[in-house]
C-alpha positions as CSV (number, residue, x, y, z in Angstrom):
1,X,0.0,0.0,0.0
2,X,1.2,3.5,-0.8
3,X,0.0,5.5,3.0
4,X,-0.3,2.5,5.5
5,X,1.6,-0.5,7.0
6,X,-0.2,-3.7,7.8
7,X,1.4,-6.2,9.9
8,X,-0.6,-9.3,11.3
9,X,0.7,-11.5,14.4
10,X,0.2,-14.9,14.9
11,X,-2.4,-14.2,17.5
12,X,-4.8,-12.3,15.5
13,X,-3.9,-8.9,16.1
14,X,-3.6,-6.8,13.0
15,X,-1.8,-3.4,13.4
16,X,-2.2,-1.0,11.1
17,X,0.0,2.1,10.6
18,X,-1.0,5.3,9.3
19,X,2.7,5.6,7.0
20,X,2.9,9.2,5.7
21,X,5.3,10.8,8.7
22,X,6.3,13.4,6.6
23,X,2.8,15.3,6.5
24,X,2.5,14.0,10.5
25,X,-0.1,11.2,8.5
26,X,-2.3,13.5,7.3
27,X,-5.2,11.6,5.3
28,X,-4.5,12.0,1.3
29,X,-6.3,10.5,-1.4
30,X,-5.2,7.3,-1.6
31,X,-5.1,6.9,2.4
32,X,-9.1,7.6,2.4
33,X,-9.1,4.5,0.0
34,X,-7.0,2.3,1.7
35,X,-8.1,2.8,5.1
36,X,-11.7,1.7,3.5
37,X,-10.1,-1.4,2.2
38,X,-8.4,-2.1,5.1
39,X,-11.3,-1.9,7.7
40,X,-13.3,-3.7,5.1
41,X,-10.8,-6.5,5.2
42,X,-10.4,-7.4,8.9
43,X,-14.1,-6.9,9.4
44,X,-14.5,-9.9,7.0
45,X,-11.5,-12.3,7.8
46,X,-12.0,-14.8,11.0
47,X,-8.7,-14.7,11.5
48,X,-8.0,-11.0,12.3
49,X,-9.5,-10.8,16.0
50,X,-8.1,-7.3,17.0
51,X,-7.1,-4.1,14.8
52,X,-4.7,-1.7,15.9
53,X,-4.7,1.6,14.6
54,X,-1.7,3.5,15.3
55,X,0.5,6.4,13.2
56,X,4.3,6.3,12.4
57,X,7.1,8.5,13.3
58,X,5.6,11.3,16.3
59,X,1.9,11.9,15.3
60,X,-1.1,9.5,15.2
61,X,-3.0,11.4,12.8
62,X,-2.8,15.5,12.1
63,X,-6.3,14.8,10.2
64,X,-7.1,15.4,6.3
65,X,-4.3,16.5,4.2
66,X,-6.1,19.7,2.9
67,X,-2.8,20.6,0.6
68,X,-3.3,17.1,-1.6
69,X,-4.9,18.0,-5.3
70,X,-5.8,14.3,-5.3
71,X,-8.0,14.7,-2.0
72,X,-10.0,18.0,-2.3
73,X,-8.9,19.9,-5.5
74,X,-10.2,17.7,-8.7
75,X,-12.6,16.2,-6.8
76,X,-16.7,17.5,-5.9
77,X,-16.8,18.8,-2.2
78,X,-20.1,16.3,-1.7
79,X,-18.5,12.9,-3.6
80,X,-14.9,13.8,-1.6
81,X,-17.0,13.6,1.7
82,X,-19.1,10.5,0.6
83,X,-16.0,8.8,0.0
84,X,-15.0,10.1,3.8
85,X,-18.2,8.9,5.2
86,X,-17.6,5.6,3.8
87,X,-14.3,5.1,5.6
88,X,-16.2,6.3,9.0
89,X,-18.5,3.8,8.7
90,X,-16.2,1.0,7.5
91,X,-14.2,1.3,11.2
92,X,-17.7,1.5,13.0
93,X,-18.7,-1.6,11.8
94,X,-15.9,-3.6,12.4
95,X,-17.1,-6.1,14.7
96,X,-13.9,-6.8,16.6
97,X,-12.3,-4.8,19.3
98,X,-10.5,-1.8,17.6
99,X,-7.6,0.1,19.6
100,X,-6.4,3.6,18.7
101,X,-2.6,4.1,19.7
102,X,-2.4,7.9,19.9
103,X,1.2,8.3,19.9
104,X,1.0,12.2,19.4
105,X,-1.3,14.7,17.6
106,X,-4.9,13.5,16.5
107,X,-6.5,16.4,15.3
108,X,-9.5,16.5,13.1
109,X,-10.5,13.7,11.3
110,X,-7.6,11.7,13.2
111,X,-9.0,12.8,16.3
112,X,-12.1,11.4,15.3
113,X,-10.4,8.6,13.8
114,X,-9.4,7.8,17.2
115,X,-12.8,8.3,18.6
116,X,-14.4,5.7,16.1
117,X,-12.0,2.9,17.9
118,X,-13.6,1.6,20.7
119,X,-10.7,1.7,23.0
120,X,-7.6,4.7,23.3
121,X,-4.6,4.5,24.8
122,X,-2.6,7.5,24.6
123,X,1.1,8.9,25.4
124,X,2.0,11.5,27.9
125,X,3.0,13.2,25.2
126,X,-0.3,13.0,22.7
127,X,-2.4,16.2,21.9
128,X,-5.8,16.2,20.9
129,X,-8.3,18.8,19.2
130,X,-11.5,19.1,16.9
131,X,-9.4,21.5,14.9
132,X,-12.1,22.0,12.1
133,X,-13.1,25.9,13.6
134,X,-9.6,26.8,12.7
135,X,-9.4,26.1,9.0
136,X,-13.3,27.2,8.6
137,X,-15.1,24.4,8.5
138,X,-17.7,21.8,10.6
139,X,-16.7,18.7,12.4
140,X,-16.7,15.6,10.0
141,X,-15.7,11.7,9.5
142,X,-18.3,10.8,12.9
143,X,-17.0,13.3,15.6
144,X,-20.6,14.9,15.6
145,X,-22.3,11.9,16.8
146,X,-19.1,10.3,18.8
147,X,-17.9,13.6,21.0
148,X,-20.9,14.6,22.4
149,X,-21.4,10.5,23.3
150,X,-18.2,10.6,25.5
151,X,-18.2,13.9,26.9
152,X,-21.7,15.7,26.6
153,X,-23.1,18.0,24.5
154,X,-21.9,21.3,26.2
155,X,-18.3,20.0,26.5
156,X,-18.8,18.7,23.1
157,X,-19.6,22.1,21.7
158,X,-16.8,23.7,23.5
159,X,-14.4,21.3,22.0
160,X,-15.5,21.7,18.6
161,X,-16.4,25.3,18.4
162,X,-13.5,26.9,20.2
163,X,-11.7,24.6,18.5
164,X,-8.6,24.1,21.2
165,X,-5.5,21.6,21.8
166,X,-6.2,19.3,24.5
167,X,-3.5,17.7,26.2
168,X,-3.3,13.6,26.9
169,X,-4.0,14.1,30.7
170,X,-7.0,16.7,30.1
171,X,-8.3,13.7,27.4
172,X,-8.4,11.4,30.1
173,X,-10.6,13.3,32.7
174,X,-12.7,14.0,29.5
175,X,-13.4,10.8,29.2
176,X,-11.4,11.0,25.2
177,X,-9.3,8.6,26.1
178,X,-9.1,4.8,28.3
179,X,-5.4,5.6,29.5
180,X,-2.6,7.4,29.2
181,X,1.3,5.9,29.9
182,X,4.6,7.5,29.2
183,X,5.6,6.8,25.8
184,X,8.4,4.3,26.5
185,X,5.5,2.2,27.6
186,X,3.0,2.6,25.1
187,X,3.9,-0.4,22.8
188,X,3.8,-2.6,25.6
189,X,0.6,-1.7,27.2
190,X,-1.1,-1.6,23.9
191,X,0.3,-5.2,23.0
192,X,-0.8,-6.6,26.5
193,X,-4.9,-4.9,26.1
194,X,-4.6,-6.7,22.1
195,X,-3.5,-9.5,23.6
196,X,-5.8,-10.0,26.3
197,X,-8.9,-9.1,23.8
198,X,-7.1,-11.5,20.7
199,X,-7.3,-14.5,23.9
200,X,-11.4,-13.2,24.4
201,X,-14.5,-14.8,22.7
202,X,-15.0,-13.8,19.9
203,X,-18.6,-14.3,19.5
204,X,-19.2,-12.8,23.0
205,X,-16.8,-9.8,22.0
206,X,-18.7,-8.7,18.9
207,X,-22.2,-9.5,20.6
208,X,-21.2,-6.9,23.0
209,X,-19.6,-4.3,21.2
210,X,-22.7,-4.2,19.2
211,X,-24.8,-4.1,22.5
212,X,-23.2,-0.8,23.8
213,X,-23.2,0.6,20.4
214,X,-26.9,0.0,19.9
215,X,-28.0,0.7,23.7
216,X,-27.0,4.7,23.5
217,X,-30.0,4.8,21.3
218,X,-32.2,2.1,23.1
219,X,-35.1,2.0,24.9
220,X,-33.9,0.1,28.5
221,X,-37.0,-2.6,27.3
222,X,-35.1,-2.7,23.7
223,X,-31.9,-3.0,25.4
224,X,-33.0,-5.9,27.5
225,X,-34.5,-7.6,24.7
226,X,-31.2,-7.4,22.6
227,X,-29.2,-8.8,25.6
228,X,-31.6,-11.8,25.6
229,X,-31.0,-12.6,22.3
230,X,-27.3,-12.3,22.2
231,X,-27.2,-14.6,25.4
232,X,-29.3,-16.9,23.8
233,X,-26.7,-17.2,20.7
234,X,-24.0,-17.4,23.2
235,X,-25.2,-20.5,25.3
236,X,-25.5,-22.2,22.4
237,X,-22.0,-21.7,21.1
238,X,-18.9,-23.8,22.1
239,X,-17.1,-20.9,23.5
240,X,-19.2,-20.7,25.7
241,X,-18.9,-24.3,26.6
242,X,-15.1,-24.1,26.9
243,X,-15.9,-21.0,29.4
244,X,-17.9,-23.1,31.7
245,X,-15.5,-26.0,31.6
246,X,-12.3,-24.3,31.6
247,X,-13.8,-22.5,34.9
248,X,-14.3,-25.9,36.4
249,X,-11.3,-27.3,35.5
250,X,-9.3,-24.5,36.4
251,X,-7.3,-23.4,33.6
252,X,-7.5,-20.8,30.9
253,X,-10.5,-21.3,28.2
254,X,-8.9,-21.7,24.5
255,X,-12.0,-19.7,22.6
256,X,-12.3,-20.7,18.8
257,X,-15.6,-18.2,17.8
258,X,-17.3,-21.2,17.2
């Protein structure tokens, strides 16, 4: 690929690399197609049971490259931001446990990039900010319907409309962000959550990802009724077998998503 790196271990954990250091990963052309092919991808192979989205060099994602003719310039403003919706939705539906590794900036769409991953660990040294304001335009790729879902619609409005840097500590009391370490420890403690996740059911995982997804917009009756359903599907899987008889035995269950 010409803007990312895709490396996958032997334990299902896919990491994918946002490779354009030079422009702090800003999202060209070609990335907007990639990362669709890419999220399409794992989302459909059984063997990829965790994506990690990280960026190279010391930036995560400094959003849309705004300076690329091949992403704004020869292109219509409306069929440039279908072709950015698609990506958005692509990561939302993934139906395994997605990790954002914010190594540094994540501004604009790569803060919402971030935000579309269900979990984010960041460094000390990562900044954050809706950064849209500044350049004279409106939120995009999700962050209107994810920011105000993890920090409230006042908050939400402040962050997007005043349009200010964040640091990584700030994001964590915000609620942006699951953790922050210093950045000699990110790799590690980012491995160790993929790990952990790539070890889980798989059926369970995705069952309740989708719950929490789908219960901000349930009724609590709805909600209920959903749960029931996914348990159901679960008690009659053999993962959830294994779970029951690797408690009783007393050793760690081997999950198959089967």
């Amino acid at each position: 690929m010409e803007t990312l790196e895709l490396e996958r271990s032997d334990s299902g954990v896919v990491t994918l690399t946002l490779n354009r250091p030079q422009r702090k990963n800003a999202i060209n052309g070609p990335m907007w197609q990639e990362l669709r092919a890419v999220f399409h991808e794992v989302a459909a192979n059984d063997a990829d049971l965790v994506l990690v989205v990280t960026g190279a060099g010391d930036a995560f994602c400094s959003g849309a490259d705004l300076g690329d003719d091949r992403n704004a310039a020869k292109r219509h403003h409306l069929r440039r931001m279908h072709d950015v919706n698609e990506v958005a939705l692509a990561l939302h539906q993934i139906p395994k446990p997605v990790i954002a590794k914010v190594n540094g900036v994540a501004a604009g769409a790569g803060l919402n990039l971030a935000l579309g991953c269900d979990l984010i660990v960041a460094s000390e040294q990562a900044r954050f900010s809706e950064i849209f304001a500044r350049r004279g335009l409106s939120i995009d790729f999700g962050g209107s319907w994810l920011l105000p879902r993890l920090v409230g619609i006042h908050k939400a409005k402040e962050l997007a409309l005043l349009a200010d840097i964040v640091d990584a500590q700030e994001a964590e009391r915000l609620g942006i962000v699951n953790r922050v370490v210093p950045a000699e420890k990110l790799d590690a403690f980012v491995t160790d959550w993929a790990e952990r996740l790539a070890s889980g059911p798989p059926l369970a995982l995705h069952m309740t990802k989708r719950l929490l997804d789908a219960g901000l917009g349930s009724s609590f009756g709805d909600a209920l009724q959903a749960e029931g359903i996914a348990q159901a599907m679960n008690f009659g899987s053999e993962d959830t077998r294994e779970g029951f008889l690797a408690f009783l035995q007393k050793r760690t269950p081997r999950f198959r998503g089967e």
